[in-house]
Residue frames as a rotation matrix with the C-alpha (Angstrom) as fourth column:
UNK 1
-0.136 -0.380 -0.915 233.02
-0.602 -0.702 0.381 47.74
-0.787 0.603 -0.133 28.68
UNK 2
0.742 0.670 0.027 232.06
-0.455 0.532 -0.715 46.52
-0.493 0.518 0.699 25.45
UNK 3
0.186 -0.880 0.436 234.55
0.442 0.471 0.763 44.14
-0.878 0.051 0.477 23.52
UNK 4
-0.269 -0.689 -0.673 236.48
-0.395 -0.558 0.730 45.13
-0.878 0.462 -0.122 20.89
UNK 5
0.819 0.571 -0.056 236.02
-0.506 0.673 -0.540 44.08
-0.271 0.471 0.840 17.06
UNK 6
0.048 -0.951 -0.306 239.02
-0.910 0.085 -0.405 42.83
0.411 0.298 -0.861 17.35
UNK 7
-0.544 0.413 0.730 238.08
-0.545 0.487 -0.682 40.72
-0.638 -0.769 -0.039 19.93
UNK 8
0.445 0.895 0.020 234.58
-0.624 0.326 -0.710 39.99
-0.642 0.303 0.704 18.71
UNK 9
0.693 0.147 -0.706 236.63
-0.712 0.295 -0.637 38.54
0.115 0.944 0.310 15.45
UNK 10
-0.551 -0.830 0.087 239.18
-0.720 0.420 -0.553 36.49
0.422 -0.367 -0.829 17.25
UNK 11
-0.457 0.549 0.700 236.52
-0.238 0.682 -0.691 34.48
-0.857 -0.482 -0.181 19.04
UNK 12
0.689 0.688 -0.228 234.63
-0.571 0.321 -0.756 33.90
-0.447 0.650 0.614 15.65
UNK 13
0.007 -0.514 -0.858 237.43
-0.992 0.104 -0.070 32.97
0.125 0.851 -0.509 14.03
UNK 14
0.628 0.462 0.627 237.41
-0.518 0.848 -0.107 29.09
-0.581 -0.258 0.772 13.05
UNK 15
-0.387 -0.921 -0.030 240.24
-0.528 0.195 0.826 26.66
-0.756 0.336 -0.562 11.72
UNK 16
0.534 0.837 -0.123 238.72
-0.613 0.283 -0.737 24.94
-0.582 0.469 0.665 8.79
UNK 17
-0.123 -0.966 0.226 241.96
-0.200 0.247 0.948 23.88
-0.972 0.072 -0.224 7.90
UNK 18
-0.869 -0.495 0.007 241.33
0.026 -0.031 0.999 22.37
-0.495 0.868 0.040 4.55
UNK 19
-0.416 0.891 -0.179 237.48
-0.760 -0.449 -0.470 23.23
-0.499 -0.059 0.864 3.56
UNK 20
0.168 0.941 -0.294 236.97
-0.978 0.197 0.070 21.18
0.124 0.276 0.953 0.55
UNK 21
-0.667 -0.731 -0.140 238.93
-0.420 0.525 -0.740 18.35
0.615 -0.435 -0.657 2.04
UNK 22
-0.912 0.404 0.071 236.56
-0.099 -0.051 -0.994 18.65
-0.398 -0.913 0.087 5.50
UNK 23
0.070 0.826 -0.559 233.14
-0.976 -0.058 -0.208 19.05
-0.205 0.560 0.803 2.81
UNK 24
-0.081 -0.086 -0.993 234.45
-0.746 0.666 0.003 15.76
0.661 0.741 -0.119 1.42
UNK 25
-0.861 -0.130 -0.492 234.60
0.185 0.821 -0.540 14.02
0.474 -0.556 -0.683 4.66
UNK 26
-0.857 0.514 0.040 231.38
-0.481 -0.768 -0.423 15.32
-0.187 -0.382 0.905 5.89
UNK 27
0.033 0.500 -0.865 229.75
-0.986 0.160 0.055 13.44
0.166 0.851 0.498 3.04
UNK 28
-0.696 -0.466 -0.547 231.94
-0.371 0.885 -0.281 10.49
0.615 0.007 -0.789 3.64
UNK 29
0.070 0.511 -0.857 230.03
0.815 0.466 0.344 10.26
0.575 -0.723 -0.384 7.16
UNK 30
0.723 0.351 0.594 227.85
0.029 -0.876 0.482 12.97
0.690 -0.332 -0.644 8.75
UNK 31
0.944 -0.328 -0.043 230.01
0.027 -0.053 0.998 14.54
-0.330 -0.943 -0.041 11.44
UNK 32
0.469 -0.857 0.214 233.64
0.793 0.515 0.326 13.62
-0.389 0.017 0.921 10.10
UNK 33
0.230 -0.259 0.938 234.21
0.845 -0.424 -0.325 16.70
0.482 0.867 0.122 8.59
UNK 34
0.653 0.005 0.758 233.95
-0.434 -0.817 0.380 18.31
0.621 -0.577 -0.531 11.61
UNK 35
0.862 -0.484 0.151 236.05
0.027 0.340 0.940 16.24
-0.506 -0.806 0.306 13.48
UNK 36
0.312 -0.815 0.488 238.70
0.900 0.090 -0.426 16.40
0.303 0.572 0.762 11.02
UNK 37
0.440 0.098 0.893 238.38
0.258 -0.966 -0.021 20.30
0.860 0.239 -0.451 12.07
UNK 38
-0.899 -0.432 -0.068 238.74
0.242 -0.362 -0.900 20.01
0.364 -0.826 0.430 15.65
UNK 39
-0.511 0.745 0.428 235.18
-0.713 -0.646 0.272 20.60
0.480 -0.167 0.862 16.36
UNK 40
-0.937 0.294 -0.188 234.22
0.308 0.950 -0.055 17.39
0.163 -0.110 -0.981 18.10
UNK 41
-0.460 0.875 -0.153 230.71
0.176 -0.079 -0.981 19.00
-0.870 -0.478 -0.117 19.92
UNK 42
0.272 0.693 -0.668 228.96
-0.937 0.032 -0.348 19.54
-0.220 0.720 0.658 16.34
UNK 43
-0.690 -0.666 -0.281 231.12
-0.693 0.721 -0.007 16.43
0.207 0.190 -0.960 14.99
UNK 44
-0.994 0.099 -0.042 228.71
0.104 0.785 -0.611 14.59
-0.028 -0.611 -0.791 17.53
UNK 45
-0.313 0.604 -0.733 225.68
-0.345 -0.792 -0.504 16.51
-0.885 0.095 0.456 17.14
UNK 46
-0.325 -0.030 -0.945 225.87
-0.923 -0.209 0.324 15.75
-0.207 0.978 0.040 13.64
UNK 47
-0.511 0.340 -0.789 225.98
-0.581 0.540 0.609 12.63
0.633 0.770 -0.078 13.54
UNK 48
-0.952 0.296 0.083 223.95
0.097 0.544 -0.833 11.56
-0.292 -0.785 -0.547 16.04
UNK 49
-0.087 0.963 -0.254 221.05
-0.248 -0.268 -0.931 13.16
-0.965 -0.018 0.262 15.10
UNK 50
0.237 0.412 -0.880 221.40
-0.970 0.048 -0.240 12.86
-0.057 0.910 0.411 10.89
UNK 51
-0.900 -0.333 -0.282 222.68
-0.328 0.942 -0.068 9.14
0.288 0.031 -0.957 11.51
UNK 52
-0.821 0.468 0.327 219.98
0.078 0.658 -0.749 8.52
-0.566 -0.589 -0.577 13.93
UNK 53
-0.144 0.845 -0.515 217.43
-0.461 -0.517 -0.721 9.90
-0.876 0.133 0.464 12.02
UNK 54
-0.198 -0.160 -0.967 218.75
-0.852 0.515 0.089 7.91
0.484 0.842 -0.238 8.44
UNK 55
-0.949 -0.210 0.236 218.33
-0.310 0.765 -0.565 4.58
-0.061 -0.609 -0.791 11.02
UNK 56
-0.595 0.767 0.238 215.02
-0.111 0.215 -0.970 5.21
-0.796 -0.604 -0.043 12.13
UNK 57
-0.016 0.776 -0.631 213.85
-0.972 -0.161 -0.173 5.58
-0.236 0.610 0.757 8.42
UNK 58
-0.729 -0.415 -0.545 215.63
-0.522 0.851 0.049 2.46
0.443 0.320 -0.837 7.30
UNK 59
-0.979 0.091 0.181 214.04
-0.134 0.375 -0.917 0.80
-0.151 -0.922 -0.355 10.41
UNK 60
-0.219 0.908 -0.358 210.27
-0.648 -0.409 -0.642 2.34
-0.730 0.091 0.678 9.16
UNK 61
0.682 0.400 -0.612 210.93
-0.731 0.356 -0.582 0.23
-0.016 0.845 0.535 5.93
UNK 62
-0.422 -0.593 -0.685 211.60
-0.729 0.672 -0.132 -3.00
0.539 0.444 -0.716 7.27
UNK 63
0.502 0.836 0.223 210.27
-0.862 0.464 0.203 -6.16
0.066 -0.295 0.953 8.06
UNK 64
-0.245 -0.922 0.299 211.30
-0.622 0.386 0.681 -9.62
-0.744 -0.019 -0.668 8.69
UNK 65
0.549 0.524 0.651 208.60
0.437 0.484 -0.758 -10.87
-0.713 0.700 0.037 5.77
UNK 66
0.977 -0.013 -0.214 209.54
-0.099 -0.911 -0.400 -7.85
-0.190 0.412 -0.891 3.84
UNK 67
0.286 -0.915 0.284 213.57
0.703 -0.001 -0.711 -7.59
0.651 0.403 0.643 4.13
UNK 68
0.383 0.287 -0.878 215.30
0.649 -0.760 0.035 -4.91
-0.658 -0.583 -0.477 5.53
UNK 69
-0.597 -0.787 -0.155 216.75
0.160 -0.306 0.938 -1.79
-0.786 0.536 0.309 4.34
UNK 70
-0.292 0.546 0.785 213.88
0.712 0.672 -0.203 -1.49
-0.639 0.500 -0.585 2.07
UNK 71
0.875 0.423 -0.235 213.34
0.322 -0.872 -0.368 2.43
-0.361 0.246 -0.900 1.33
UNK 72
0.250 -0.789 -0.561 216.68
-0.841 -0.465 0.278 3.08
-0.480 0.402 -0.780 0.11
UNK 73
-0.012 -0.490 0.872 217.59
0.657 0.653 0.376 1.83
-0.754 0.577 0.314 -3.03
UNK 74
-0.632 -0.377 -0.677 218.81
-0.338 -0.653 0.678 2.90
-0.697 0.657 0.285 -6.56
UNK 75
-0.071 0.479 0.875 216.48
0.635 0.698 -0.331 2.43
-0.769 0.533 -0.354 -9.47
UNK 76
-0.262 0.353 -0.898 216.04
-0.099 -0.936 -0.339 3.82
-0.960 0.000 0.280 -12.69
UNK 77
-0.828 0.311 0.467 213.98
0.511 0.761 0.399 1.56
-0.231 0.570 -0.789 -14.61
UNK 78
-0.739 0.673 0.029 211.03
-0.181 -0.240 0.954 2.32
0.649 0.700 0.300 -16.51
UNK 79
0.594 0.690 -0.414 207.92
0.220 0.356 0.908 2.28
0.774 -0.630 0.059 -14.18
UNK 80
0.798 0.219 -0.561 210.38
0.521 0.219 0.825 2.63
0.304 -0.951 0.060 -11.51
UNK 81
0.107 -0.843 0.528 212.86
0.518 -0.405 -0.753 5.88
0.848 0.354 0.393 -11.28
UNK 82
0.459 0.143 -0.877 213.84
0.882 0.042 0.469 6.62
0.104 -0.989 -0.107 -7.81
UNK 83
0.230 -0.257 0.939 214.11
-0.023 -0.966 -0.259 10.20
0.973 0.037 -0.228 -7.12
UNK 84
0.953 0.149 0.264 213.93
-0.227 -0.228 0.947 10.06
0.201 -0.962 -0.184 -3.50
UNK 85
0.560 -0.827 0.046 217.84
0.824 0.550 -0.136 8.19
0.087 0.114 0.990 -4.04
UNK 86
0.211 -0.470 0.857 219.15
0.520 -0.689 -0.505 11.82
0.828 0.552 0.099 -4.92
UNK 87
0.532 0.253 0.808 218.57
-0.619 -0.535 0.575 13.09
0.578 -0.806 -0.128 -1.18
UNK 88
0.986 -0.028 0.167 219.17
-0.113 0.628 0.770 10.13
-0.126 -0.778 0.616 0.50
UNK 89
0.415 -0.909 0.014 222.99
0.888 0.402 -0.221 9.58
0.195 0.104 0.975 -0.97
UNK 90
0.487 -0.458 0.744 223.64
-0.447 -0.862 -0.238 12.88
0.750 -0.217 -0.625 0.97
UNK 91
0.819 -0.272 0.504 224.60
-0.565 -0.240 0.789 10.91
-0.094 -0.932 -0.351 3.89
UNK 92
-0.040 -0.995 -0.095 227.70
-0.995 0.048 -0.083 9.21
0.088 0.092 -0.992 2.05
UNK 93
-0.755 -0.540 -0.372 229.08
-0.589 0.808 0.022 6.12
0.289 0.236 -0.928 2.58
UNK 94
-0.597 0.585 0.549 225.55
-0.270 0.498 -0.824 4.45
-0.756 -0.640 -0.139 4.58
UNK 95
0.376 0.881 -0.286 223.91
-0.393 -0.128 -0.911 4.78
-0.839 0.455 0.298 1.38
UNK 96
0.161 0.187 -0.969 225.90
-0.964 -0.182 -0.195 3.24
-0.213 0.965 0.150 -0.79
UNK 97
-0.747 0.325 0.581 225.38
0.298 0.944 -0.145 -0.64
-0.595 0.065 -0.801 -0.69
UNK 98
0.349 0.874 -0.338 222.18
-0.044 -0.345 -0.937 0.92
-0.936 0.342 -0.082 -2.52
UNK 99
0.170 -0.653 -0.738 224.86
-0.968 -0.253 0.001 1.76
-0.187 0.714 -0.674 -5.96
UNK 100
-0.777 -0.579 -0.246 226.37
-0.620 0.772 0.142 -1.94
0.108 0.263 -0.959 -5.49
UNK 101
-0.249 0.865 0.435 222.94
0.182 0.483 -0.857 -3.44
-0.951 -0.134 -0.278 -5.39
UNK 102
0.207 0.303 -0.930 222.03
-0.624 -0.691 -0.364 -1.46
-0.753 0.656 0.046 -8.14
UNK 103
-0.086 -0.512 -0.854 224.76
-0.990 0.141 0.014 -2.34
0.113 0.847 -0.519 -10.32
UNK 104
-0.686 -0.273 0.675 224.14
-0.395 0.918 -0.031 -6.36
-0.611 -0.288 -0.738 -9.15
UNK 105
-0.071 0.981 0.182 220.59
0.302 0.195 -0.933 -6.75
-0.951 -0.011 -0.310 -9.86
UNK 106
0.759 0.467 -0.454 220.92
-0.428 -0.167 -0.888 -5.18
-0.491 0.868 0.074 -13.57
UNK 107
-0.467 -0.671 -0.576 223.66
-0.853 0.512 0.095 -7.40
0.231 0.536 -0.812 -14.83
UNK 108
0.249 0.737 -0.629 220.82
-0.533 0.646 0.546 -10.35
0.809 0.199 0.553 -13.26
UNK 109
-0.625 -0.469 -0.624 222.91
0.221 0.661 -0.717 -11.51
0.749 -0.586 -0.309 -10.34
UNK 110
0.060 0.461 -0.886 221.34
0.882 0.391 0.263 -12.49
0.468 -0.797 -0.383 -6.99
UNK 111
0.724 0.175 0.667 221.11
-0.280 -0.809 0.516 -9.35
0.630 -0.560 -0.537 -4.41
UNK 112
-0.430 -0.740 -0.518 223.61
0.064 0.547 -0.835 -9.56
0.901 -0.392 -0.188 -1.62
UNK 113
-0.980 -0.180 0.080 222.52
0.056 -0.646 -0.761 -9.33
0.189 -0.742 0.643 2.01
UNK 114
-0.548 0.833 0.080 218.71
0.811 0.552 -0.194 -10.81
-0.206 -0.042 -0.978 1.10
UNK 115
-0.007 0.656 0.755 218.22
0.718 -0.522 0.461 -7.84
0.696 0.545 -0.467 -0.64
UNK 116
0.199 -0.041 -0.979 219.40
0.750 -0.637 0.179 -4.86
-0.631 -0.770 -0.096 1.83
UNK 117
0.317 0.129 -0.940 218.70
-0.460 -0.846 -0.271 -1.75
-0.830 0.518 -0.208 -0.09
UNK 118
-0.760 -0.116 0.639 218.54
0.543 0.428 0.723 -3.65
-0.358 0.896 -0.262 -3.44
UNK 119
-0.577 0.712 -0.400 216.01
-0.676 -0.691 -0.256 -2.64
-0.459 0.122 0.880 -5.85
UNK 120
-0.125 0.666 0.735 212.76
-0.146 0.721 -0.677 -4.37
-0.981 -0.192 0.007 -5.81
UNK 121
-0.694 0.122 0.710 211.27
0.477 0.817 0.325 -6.55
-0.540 0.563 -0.625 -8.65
UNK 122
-0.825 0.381 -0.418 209.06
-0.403 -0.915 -0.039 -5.01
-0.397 0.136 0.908 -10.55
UNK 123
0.367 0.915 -0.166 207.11
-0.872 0.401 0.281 -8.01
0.324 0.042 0.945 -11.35
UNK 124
-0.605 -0.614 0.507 207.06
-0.794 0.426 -0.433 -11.56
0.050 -0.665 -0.746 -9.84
UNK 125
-0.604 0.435 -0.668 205.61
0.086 0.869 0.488 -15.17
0.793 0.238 -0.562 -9.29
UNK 126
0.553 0.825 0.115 202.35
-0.421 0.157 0.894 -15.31
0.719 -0.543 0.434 -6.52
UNK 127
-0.715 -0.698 -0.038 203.25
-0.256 0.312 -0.915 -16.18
0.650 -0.645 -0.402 -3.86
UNK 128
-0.918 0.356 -0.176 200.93
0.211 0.062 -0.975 -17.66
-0.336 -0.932 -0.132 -0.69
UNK 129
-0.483 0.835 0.263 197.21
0.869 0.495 0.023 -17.26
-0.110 0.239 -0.965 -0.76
UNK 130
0.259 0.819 -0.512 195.97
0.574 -0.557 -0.600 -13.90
-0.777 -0.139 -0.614 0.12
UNK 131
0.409 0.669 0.620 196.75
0.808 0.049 -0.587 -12.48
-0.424 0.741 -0.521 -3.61
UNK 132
0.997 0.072 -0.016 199.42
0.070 -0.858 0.509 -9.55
0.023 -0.509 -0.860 -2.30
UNK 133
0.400 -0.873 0.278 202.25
-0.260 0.183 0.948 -11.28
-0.879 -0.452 -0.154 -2.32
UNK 134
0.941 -0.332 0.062 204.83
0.259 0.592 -0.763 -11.98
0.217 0.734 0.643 -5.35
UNK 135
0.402 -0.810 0.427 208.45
-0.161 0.396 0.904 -12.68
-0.901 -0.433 0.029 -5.24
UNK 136
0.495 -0.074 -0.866 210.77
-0.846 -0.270 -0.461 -13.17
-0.199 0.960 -0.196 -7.95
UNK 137
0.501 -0.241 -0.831 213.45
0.170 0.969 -0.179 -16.14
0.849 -0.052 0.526 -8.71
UNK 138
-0.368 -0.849 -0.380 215.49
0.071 0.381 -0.922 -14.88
0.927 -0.366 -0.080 -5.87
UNK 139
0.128 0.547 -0.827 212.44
0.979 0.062 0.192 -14.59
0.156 -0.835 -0.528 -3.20
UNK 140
-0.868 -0.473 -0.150 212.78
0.442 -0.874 0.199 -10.70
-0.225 0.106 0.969 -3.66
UNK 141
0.074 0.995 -0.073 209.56
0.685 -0.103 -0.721 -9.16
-0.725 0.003 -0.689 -2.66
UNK 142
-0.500 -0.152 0.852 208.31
0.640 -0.728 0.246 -6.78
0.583 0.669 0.461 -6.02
UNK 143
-0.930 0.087 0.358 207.37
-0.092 -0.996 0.001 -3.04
0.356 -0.032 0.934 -5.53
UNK 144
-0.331 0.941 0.076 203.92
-0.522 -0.250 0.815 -3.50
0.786 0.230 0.574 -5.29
UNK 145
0.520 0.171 -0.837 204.07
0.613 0.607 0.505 -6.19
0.595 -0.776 0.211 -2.38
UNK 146
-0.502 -0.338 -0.796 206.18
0.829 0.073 -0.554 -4.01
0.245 -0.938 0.243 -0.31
UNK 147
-0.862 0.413 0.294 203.81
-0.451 -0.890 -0.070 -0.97
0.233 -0.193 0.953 -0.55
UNK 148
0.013 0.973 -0.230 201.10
-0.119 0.230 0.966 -2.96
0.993 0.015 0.119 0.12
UNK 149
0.479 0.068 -0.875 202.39
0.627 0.672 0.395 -4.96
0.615 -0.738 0.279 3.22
UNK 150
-0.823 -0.498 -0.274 204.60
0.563 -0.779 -0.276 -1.92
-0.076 -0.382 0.921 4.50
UNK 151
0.413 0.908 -0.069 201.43
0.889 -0.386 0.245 0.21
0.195 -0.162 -0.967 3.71
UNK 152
1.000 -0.011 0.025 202.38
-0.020 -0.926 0.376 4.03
0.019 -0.376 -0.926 5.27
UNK 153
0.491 -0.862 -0.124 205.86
-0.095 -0.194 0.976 2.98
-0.866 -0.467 -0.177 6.65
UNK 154
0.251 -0.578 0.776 207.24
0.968 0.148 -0.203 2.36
0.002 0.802 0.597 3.00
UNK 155
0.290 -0.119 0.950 206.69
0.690 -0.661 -0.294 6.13
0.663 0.741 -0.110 2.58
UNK 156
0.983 0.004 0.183 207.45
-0.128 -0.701 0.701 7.44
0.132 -0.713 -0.689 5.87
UNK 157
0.441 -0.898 0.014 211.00
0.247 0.136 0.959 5.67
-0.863 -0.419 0.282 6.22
UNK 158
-0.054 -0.563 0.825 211.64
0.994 -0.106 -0.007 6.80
0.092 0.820 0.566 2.85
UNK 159
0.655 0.244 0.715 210.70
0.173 -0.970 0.172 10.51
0.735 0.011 -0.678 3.85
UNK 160
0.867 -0.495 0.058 213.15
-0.136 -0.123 0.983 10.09
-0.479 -0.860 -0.174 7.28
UNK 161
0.039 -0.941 0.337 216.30
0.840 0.213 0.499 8.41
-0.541 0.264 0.799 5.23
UNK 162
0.157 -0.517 0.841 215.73
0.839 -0.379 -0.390 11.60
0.520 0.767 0.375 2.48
UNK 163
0.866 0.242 0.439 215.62
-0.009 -0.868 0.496 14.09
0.501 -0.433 -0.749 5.33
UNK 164
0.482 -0.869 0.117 218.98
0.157 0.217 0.964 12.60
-0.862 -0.446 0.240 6.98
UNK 165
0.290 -0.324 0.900 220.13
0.956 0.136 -0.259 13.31
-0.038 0.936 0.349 3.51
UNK 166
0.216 0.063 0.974 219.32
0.663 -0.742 -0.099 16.51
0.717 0.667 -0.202 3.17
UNK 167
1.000 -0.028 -0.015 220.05
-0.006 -0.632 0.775 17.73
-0.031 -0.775 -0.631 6.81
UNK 168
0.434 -0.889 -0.143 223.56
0.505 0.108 0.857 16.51
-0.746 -0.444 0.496 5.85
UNK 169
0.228 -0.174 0.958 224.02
0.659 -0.697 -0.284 18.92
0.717 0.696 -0.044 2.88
UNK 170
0.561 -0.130 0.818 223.77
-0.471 -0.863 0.186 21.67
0.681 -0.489 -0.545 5.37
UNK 171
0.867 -0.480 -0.134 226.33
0.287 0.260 0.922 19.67
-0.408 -0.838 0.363 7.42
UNK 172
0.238 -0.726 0.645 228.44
0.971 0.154 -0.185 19.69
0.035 0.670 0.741 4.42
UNK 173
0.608 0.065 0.792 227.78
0.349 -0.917 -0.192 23.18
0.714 0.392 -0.580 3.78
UNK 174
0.918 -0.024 0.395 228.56
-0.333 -0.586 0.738 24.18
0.214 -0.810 -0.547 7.21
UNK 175
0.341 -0.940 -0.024 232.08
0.444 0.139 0.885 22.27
-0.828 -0.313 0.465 7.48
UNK 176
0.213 -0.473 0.855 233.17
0.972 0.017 -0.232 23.80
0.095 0.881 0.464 3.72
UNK 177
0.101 -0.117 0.988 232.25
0.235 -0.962 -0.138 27.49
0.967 0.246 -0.070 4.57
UNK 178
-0.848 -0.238 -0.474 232.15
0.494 -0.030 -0.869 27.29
0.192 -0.971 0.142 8.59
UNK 179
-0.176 0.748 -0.640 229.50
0.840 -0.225 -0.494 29.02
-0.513 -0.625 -0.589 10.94
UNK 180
-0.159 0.185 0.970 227.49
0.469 -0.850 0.239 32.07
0.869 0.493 0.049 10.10
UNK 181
-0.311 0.247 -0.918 227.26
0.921 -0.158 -0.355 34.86
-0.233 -0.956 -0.178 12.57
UNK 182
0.474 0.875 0.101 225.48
0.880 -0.475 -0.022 37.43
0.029 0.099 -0.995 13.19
UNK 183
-0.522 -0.693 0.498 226.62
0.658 -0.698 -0.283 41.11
0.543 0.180 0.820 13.05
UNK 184
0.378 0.625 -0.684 226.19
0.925 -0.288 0.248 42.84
-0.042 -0.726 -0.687 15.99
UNK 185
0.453 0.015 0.891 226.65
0.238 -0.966 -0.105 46.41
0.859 0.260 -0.441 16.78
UNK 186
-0.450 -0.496 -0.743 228.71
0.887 -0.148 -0.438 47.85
0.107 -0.856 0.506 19.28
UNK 187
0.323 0.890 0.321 225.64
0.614 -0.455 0.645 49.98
0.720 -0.011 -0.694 20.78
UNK 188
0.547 -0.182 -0.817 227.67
0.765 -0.288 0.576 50.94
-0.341 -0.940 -0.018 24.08
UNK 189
-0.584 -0.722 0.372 230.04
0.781 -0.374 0.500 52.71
-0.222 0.582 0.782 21.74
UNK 190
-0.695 0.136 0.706 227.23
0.337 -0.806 0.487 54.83
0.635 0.577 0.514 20.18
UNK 191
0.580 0.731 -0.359 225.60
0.705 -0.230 0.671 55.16
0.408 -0.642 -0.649 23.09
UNK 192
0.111 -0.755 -0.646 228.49
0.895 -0.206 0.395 57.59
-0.432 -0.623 0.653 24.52
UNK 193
-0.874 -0.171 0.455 227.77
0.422 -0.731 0.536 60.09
0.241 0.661 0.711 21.67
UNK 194
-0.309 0.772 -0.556 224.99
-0.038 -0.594 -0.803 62.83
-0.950 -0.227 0.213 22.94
UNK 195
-0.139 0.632 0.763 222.06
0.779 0.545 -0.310 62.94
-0.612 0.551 -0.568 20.70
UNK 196
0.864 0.185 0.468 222.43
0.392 -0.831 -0.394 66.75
0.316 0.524 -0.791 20.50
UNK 197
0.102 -0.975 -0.199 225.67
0.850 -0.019 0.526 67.64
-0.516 -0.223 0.827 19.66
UNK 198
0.885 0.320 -0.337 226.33
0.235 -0.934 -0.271 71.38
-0.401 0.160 -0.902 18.81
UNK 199
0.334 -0.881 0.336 228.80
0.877 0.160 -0.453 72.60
0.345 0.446 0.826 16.79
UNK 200
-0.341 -0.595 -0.728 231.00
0.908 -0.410 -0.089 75.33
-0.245 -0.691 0.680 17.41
UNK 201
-0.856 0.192 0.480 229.48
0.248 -0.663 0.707 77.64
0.454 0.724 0.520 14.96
UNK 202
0.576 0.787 -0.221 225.63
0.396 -0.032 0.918 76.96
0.715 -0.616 -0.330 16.68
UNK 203
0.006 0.015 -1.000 227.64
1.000 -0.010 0.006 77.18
-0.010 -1.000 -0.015 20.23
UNK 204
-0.863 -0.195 -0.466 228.51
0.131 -0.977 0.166 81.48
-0.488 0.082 0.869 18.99
């Protein structure tokens, strides 16, 4: 027998307890927003996969010549205005050492962390022979040396960290408003009604 929509809406139904509360922790760190919910199996889900996936870019744009941490940073210097920053700080709190770099490096102070998601130099002293290499006073490889020596993986781990970004928007989304489901019909229901029904008038 087919379920009720009573039913049907009793199983959909989700606690969300406080939405933009749960949206806010979401951000904080993929996954948390669901777990604040009670939902641990997305919770985990989540962030496994948009964590692991913000890792593996990081990971793409780093080196131990290089630095690590190298595709995520803030900039928004002349010559060097980092859209790709806007995506990535979806996943919250991983991304922002990127902000306190930021704000280090334009007041002139040293990077912390040898330059983990600092933003690069934009010009620099030679370095070494083969012509590729420059470095500023704090040994802070510039833009142009890490696209050279990173080559592809600058731009691929910077495409993985803004996709862990943006898959957590729709994480966000999805703890603020909850699941979407589908609307189904209750076919068994109209299946019980003859196709030719006769009124009484037709039946005389």
């Amino acid at each position: 027998m087919a379920k009720s929509l009573e039913r049907i809406e009793a199983e959909k139904s989700v606690d969300l307890k406080d939405p933009a509360l749960a949206a806010f922790l979401a951000w904080l760190i993929p996954g948390l927003g669901h777990l604040y919910q009670g939902r641990t199996a997305k919770a985990a889900l989540f962030f496994i996969c948009i964590m692991g996936t913000f890792v593996y870019g990081l990971s793409l744009g780093s080196s131990s010549a290089m630095g690590w941490g190298r595709v995520v940073y803030f900039s928004w210097r002349d010559g060097d205005k980092r859209l790709p920053y806007l995506c990535q700080v979806g996943v919250g709190v991983p991304a922002m050492p990127a902000l306190v770099q930021s704000l280090r490096v334009s007041d002139g102070n040293k990077p912390l962390l040898g330059g983990f998601m600092a933003p690069p130099p934009l010009s620099g002293q030679r370095e070494g022979n083969d012509g590729f290499t420059y470095r500023d006073e704090y040994g802070q490889p510039t833009l142009d040396t890490l696209n050279y020596h990173m080559a592809r993986y600058f731009e691929l781990g910077t495409v993985f960290t803004m996709i862990a970004g943006l898959l957590n928007v729709l994480a966000i989304y999805d703890a603020w408003g909850g699941p979407v489901f589908m609307e189904t019909a209750d076919k068994d229901d109209e299946d019980e009604q003859p196709d030719n029904e006769t009124s009484p008038d037709d039946a005389s």
